[in-house]
C-alpha positions as CSV (number, residue, x, y, z in Angstrom):
1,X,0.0,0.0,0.0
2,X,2.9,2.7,0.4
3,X,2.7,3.0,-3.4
4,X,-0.7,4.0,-3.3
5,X,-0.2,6.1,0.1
6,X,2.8,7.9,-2.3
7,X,0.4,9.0,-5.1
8,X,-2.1,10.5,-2.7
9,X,0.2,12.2,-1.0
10,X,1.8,14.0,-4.1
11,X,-1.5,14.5,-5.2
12,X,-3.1,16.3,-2.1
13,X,0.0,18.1,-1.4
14,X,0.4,19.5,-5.4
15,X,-3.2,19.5,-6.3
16,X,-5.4,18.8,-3.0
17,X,-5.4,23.0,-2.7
18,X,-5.8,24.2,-6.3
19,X,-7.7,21.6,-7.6
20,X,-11.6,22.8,-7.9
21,X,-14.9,21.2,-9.3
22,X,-15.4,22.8,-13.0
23,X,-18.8,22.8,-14.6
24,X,-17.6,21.0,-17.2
25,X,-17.3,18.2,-14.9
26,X,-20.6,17.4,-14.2
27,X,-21.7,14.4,-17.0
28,X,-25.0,12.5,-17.7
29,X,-25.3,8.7,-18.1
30,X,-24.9,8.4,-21.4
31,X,-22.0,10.6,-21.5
32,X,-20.4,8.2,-18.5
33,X,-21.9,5.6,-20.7
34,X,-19.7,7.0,-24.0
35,X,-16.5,7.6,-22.0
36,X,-16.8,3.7,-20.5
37,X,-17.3,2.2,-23.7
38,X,-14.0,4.1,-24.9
39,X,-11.9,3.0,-22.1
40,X,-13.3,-0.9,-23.1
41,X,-12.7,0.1,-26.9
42,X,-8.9,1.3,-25.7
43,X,-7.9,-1.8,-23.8
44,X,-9.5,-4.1,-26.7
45,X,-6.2,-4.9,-28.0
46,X,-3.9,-3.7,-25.3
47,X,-0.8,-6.1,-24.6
48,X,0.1,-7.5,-20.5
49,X,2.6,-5.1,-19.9
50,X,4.7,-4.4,-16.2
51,X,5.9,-1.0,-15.1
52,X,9.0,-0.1,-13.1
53,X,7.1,1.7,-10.0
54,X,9.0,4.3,-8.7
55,X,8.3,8.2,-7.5
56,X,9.8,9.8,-10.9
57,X,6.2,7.5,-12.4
58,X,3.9,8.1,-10.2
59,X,3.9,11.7,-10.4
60,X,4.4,11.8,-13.8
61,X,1.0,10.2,-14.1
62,X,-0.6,12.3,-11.6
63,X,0.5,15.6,-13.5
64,X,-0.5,13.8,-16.9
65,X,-3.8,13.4,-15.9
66,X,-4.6,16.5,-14.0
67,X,-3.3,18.3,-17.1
68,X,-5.1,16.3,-19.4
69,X,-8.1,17.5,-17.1
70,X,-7.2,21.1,-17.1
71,X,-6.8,21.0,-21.1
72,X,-10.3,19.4,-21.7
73,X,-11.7,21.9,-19.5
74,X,-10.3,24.6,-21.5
75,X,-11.5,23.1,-24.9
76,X,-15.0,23.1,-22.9
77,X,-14.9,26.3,-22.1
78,X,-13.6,27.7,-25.6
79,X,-16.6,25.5,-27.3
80,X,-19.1,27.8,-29.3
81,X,-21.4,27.9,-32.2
82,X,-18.4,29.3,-34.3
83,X,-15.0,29.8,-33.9
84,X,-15.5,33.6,-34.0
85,X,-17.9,33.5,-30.7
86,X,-15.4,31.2,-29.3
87,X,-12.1,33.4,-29.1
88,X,-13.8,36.9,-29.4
89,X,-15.3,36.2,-25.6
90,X,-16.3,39.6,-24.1
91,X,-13.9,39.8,-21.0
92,X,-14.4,42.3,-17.8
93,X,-11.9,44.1,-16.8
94,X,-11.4,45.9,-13.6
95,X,-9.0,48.8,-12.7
96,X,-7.1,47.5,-9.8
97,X,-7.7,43.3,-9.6
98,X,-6.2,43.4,-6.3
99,X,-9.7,45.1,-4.7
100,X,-12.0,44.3,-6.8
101,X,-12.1,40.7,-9.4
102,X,-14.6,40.8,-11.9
103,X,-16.2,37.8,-14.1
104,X,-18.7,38.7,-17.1
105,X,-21.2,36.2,-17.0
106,X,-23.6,37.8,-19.4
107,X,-25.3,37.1,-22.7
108,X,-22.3,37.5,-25.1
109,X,-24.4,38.6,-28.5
110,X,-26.2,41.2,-26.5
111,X,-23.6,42.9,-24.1
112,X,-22.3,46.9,-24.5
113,X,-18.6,46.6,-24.8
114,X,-18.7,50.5,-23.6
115,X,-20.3,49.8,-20.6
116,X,-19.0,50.7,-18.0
117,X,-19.1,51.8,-14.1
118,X,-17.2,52.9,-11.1
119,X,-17.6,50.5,-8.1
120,X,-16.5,51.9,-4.5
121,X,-16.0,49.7,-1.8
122,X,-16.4,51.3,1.8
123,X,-16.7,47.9,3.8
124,X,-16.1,44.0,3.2
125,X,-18.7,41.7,4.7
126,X,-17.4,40.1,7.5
127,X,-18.5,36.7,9.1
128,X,-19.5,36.5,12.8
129,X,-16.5,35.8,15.2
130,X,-16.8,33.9,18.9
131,X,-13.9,33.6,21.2
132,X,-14.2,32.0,24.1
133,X,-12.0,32.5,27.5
134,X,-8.5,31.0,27.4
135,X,-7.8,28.2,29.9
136,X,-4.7,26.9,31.1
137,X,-3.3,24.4,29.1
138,X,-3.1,22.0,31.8
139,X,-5.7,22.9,34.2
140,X,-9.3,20.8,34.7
141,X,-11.7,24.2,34.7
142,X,-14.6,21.4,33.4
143,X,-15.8,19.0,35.2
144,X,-16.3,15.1,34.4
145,X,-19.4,14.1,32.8
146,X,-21.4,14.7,29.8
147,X,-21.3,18.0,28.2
148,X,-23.9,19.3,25.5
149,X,-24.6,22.9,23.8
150,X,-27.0,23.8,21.2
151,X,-25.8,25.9,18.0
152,X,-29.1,27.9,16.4
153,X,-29.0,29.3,13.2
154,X,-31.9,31.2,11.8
155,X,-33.0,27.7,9.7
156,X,-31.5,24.9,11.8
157,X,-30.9,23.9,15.4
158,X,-28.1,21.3,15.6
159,X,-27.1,20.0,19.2
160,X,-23.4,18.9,20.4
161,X,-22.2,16.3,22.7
162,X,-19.0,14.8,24.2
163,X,-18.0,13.5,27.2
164,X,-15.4,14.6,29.7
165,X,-13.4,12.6,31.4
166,X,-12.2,13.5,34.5
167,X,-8.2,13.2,34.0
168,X,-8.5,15.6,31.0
169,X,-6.3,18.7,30.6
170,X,-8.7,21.8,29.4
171,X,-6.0,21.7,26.1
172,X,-7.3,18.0,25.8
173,X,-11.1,19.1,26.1
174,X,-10.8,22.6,23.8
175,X,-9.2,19.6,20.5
176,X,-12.0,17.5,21.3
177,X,-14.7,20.3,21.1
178,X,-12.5,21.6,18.2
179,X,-12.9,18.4,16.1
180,X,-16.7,18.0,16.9
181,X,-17.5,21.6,15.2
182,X,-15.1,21.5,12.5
183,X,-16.2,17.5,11.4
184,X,-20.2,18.3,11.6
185,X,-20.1,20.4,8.4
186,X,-23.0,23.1,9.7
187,X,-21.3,26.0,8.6
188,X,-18.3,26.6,11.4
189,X,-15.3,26.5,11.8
190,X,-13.6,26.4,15.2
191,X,-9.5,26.5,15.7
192,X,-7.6,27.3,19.2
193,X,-5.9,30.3,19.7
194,X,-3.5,31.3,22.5
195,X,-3.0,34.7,24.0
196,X,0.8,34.4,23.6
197,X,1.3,35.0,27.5
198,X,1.5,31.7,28.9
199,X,0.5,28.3,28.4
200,X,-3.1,29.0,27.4
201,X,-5.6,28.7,24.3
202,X,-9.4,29.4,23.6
203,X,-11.6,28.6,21.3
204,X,-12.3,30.9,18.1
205,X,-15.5,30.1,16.6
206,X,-16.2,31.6,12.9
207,X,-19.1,31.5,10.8
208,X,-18.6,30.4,7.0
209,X,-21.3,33.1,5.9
210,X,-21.2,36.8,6.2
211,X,-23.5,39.4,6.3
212,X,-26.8,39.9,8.5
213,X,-30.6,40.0,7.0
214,X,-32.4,42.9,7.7
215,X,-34.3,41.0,10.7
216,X,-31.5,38.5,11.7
217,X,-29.0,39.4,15.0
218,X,-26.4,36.8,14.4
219,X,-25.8,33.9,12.2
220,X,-25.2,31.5,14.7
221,X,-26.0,31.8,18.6
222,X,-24.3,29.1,21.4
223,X,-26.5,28.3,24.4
224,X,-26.9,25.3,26.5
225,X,-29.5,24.6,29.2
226,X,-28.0,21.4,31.6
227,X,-24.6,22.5,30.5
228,X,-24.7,26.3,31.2
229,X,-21.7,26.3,33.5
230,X,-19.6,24.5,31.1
231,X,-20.5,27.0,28.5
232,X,-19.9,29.8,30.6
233,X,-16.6,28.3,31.4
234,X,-15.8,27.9,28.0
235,X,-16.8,31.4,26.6
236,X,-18.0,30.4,23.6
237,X,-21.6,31.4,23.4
238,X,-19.7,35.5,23.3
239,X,-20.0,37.0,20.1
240,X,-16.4,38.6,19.8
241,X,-17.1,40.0,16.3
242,X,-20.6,40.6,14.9
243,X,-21.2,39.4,11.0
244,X,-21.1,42.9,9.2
245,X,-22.7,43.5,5.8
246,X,-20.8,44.5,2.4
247,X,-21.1,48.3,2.0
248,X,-20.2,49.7,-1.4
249,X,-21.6,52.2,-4.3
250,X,-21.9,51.9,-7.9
251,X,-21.9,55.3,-9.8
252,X,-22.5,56.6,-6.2
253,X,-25.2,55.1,-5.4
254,X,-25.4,53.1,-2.6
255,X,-25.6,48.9,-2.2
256,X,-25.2,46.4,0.7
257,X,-24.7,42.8,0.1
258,X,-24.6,39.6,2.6
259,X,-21.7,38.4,0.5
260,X,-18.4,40.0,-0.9
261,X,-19.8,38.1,-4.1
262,X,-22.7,39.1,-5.9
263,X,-23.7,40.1,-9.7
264,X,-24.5,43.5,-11.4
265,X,-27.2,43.4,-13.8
266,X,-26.9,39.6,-14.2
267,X,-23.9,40.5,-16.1
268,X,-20.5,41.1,-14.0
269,X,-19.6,38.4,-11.5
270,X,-18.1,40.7,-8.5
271,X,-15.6,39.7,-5.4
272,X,-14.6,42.7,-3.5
273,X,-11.0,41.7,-2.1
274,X,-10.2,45.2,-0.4
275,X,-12.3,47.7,1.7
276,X,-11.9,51.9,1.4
277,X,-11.1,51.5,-2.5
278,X,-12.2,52.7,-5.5
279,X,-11.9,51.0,-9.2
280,X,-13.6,51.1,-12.6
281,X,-15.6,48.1,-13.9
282,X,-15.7,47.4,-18.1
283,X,-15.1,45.6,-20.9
284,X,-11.3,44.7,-22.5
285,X,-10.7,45.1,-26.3
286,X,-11.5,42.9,-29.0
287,X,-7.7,42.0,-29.0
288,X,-7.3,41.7,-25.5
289,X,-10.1,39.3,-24.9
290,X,-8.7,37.3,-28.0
291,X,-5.2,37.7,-26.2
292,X,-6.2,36.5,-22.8
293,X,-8.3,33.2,-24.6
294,X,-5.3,32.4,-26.4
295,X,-2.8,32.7,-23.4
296,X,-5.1,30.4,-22.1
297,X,-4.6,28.1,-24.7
298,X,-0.7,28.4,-25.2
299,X,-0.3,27.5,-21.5
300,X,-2.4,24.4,-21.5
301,X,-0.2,23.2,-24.8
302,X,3.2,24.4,-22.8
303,X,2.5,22.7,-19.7
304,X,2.0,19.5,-21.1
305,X,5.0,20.1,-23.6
306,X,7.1,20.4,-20.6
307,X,5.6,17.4,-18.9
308,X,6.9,15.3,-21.5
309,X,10.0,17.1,-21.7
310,X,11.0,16.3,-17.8
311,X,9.8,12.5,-18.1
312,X,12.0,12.3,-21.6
313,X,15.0,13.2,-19.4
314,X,14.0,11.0,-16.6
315,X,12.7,8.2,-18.0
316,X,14.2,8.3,-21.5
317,X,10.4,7.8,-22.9
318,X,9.8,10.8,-25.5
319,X,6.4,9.9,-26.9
320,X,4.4,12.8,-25.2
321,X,6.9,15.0,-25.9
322,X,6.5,14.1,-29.2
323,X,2.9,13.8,-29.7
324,X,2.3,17.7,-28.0
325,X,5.3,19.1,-30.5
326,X,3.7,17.7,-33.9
327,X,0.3,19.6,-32.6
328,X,1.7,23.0,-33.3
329,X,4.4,21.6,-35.9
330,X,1.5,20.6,-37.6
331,X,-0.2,24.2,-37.8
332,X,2.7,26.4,-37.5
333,X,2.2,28.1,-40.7
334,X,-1.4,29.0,-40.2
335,X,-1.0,29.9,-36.3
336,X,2.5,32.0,-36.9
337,X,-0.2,34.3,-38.8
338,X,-2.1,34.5,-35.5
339,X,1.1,35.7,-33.8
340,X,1.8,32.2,-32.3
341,X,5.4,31.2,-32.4
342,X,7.6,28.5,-31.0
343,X,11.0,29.6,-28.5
344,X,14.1,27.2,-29.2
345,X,13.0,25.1,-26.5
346,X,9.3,24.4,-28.7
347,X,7.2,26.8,-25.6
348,X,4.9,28.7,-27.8
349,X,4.1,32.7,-27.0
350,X,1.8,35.0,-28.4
351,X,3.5,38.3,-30.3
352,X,0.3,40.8,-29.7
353,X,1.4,43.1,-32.2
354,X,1.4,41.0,-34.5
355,X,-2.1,39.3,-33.5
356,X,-3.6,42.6,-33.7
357,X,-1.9,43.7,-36.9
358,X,-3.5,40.6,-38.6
359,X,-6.9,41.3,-37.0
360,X,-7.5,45.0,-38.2
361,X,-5.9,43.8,-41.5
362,X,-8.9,41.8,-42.8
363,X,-7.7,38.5,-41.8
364,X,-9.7,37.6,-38.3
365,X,-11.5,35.1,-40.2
366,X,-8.5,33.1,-41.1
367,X,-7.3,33.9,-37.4
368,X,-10.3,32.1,-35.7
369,X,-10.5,28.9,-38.1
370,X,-6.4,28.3,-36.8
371,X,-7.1,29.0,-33.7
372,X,-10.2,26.6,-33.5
373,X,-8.3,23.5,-35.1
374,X,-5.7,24.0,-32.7
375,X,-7.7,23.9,-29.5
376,X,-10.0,21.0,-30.9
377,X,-6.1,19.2,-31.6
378,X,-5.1,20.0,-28.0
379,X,-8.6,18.4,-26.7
380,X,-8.1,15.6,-28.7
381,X,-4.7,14.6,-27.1
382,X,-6.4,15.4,-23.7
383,X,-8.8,12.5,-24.5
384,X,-6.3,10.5,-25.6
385,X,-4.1,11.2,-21.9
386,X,-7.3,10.6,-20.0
387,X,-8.3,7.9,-22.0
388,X,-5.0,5.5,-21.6
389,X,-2.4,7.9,-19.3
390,X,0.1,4.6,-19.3
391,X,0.4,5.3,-23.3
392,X,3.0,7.6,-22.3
393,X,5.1,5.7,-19.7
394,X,7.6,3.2,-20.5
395,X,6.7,-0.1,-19.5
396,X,7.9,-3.9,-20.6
397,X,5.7,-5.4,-22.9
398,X,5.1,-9.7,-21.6
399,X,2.3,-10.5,-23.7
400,X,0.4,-9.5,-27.1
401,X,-3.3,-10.6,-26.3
402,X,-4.6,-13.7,-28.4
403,X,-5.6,-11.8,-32.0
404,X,-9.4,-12.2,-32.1
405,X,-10.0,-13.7,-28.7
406,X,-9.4,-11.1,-26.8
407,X,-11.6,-10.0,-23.5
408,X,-12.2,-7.0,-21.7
409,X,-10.1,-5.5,-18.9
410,X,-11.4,-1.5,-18.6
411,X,-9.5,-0.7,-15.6
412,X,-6.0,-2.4,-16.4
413,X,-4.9,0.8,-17.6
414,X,-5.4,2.8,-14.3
415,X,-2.1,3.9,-12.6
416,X,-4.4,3.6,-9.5
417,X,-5.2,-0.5,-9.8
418,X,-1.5,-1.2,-11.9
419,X,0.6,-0.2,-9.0
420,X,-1.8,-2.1,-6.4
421,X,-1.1,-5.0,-8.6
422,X,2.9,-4.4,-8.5
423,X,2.9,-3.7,-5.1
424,X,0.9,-7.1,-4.3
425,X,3.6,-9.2,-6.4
């Protein structure tokens, strides 16, 4: 099992934190149904092969296939009813990023590329904050016994319960409480602070939402009826830091929100990052929405490229190397036109200039059709990777399969179940 405990770890630890759900992960049956029947189609004719297990391999295959799922999202996301509505994407821009990210979420064939407004941002919304009384690390300020408290929302009631024991430490009892909130998944999170002095900690209690409805007075509220002296001990039912609305102003008017997140006009997608700020909400160019989708693009292509490139050194295996280079070789002609050129190493980078030179000289048309058979090329290697990631690897073929009896085996091909295999023999 330390094989498999190895490729979890590199996993969580490179890709546990960054790694979020895309909406172009959600399938229905018959797309599940599709991709199985692939995999079955794939491993038709595949030969009994074994693989030298080691660390260099196992991450390897863990950045082939989070790549190949990056890329595929990318081709999802850069999927339209032509080329042209693909790349020309209108894109919101905002003045200063770092107070204010913006995300246009409207209807593309009906949205005023002038538009635009000034947002000012007076206060962030804030969520509510309880910190209980610090307590010796080592003392026994609770006594033995059961110990429950209730935690009311304004929907839900939820009730907690442990049990003290009476050669406990309050350090011992403050984890235990810690570990109750944070694994019941209501909408809390608790973590022990110390006041820095001495040997003590408390708990700090934080909501997950912000922001207070015109006739709510907190988000959540800690009582407790047979364990009132416990509480009371404990501190926790004090509300340190009340949950405080979003106050902002668009073209000087006015707003509150519950959330730092909210839409204008069903339009922009807004996060305010940064209170006492001002910045100016709009639309980029023509060329600089084509520019951002195609850096996009160029850095799916040079990630992978260099994925195969560090496994080629390591492993001496060069056939993903290979297969990403011939994608642009391929094209080069038709997307140099677009501004897309290779460095000496064979990372491709977009010249601007020359992108928009091309553009405003009549040739956009020729521009988008490139640009669209190179990102439908890039998702068809990412189906490929995803399909069969241990095409890539180098592995010793034992046996060719029986031409014409052959049988099924879908799952032989996951790095997952071939390295429980090797580790078993």
């Amino acid at each position: 099992m330390s094989a498999i405990d190895g490729i979890f770890n590199y996993y969580l630890t490179t890709y546990g934190h960054t790694s979020s759900s895309s909406r172009y992960e959600s399938h229905k049956k018959s797309e599940l149904r599709e991709l199985y029947n692939k995999i079955v189609k794939e491993n038709r004719e595949e030969p009994l092969y074994k693989i030298d297990v080691n660390e260099d391999l196992e991450k390897f295959v863990i950045d082939l296939k989070e790549n190949a799922r990056r890329t595929k999202n990318l081709a999802s996301y850069l999927t339209g009813t032509s080329a042209e509505s693909v790349f020309d994407r209108k894109t919101a821009v905002s003045s200063d990023p770092d107070s204010v990210a913006v995300e246009f979420i409207g209807d593309e064939n009906t949205a005023d590329t002038s538009a635009r407004f000034t947002l000012g941002i007076e206060k962030l919304a804030g969520p509510q904050i309880n910190i209980g009384n610090f307590l010796k690390d080592d003392g026994h300020d609770l006594e033995e016994g059961n110990f429950s408290f209730d935690l009311d929302t304004s929907a839900n009631s939820y009730e907690f319960q442990l049990n003290i024991d009476g050669d406990e430490t309050n350090f011992e009892i403050l984890k235990k409480i810690q570990r109750l909130i944070n694994r019941s998944n209501v909408g809390i999170n608790a973590e022990l602070i110390s006041d820095g002095k001495d040997s003590s900690h408390a708990l700090k209690i934080t909501s997950t939402d912000t922001g207070l409805k015109d006739d709510e007075n907190y988000i959540f509220k800690i009582q407790s009826g047979l364990s009132w002296n416990e509480v009371r001990a404990l501190g926790i039912d004090h509300v340190s830091k009340p949950a405080e609305n979003a106050v902002f102003s668009i073209n000087g008017k006015k707003h509150t929100s519950l959330s730092n997140e909210f839409t204008v006009n069903n339009s922009f997608k807004i996060d305010l990052k940064k209170s006492n700020s001002e910045v100016v909400i709009g639309f980029k160019t023509d060329v600089e929405s084509i520019s951002d989708n195609i850096a996009k693009m160029l850095s799916s292509y040079n990630s992978m490229l260099t994925l195969g490139e560090n496994y080629s050194k390591i492993g001496g295996y060069n056939r993903l190397y290979n297969e990403v280079n011939s994608l642009y070789q391929t094209k080069a002609t038709n997307l140099s036109k677009a501004g897309i050129k290779s460095q000496e190493d064979g990372h491709l980078f977009l010249d601007k200039d020359k992108l928009e030179e091309e553009i405003n000289g009549g040739s956009r048309e020729m521009i988008y059709k490139a640009l669209d058979e190179f990102k439908n090329a890039l998702s068809r290697e990412a189906d490929k990777i995803s399909l069969n990631p241990m095409r890539y690897v180098d592995k010793k073929v034992v046996e060719y399969k029986n031409p014409g009896h052959t049988f099924n085996a879908p799952y032989a091909e996951s790095i997952y179940s071939g390295l429980l295999v090797d580790a078993a023999l």
